[in-house]
N, C-alpha and C positions, 0 to 999 in steps of 0.2 A: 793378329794374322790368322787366318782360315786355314786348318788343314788339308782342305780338299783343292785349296792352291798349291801349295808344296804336293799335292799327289801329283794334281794335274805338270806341276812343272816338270814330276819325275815321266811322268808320261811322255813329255815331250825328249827330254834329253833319253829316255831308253828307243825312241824312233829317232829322233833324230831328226827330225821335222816334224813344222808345226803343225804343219796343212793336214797331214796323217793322222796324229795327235789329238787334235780337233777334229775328224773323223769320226774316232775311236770314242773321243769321250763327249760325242754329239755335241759341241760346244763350236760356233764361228769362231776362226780366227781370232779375230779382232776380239773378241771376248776372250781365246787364251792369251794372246799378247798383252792384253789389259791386265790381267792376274798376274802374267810374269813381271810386267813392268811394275806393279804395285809392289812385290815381292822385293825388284833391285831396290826400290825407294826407299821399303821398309829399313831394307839393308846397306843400305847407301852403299851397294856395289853393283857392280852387272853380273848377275844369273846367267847368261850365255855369252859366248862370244860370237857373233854371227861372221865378222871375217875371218873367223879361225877355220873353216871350215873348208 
């Protein structure tokens, strides 16, 4: 696992959104989405709740 994916991830859960997130850390979406989602898999859990919100 990459460290600068769990940064990126903390990036997003301290905005609180992705779009912003990926902003900030000049990365597409779909390129942070792809990190977090490798992240649940690693973990075989979900990383965010996106209905919680």
């Amino acid at each position: 696992m990459d460290l600068r994916f769990l940064s990126n991830f903390l990036k997003v859960a301290d905005f609180q959104n992705l779009t912003a997130a990926s902003a900030v850390l000049n990365l597409a979406p779909t390129a942070l989405s792809r990190q977090i989602r490798l992240l649940e898999r690693k973990r075989s859990s979900a990383a965010l709740c996106i209905a919680c919100a």
